[in-house]
MARDOMAR-417877 format. One record per residue (C-alpha): residue in three letters; x, y, z. Coordinates in steps of 0.05 Angstrom, whole numbers, padded with zeros to 5 digits, always signed. Layout:
<recs>
ALAXYZ...
</recs>
This chain:
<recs>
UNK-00008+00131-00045UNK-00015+00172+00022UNK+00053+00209+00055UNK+00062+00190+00126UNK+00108+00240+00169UNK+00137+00198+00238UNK+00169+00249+00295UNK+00207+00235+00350UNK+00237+00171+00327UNK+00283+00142+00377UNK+00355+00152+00350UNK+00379+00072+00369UNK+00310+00058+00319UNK+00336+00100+00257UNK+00408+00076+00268UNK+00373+00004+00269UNK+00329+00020+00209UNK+00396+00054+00163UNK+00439-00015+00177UNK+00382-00049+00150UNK+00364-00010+00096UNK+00435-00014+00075UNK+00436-00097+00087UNK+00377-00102+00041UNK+00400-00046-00007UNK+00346+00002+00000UNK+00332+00068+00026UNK+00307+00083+00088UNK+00242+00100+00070UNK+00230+00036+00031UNK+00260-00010+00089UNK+00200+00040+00134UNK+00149+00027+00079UNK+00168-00053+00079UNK+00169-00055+00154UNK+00106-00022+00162UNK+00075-00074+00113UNK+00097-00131+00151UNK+00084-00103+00217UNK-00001-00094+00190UNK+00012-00163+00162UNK+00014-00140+00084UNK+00066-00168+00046UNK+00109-00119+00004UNK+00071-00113-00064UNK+00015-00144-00040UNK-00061-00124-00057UNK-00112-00124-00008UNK-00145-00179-00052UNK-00085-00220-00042UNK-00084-00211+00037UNK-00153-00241+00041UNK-00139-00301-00002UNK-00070-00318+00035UNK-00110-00305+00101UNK-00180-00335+00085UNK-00150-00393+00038UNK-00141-00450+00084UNK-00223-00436+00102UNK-00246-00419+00037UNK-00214-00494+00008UNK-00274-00526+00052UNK-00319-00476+00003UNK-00391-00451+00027UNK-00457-00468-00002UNK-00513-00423+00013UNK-00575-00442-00013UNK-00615-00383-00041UNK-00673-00344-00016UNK-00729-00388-00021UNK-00781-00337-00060UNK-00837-00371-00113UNK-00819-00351-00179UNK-00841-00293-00206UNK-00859-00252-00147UNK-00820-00191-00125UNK-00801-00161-00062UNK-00848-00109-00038UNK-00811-00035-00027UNK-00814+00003+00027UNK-00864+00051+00037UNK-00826+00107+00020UNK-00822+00097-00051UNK-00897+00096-00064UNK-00909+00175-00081
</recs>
């Protein structure tokens, strides 16, 4: 977890952010930390896994298919140059 330090914070804001930290019976710095989450669009608790799927879900139900590379069996890919020493 990283520490984030905020200066200069308007005083109407922190009075703001202390009544509801006190509606929702947490601590100021959680009610910042939840706030911040929504505000980037994370849920509280939520993984960055988790984001995608709840963002990308309603396109990923139509599902992809990508047909492979065509390449005839047993052939490889030639490397670059730089390799051959």
């Amino acid at each position: 977890m990283a520490t984030l330090t905020i200066r200069n914070v308007d005083e109407g804001v922190k009075r703001r952010l202390r009544a509801q930290a006190a509606q929702h019976g947490r601590s100021m710095e959680e009610e910042a930390r939840v706030a911040l989450q929504r505000h980037v669009g994370v849920a509280p608790g939520e993984s960055l896994y988790d984001m995608f799927q709840r963002t990308l879900g309603p396109i990923a139900e139509f599902g992809v298919d990508l047909e492979p590379f065509p390449r005839p069996f047993g052939t490889r890919r030639k490397l670059p140059d730089v390799f051959d020493e």
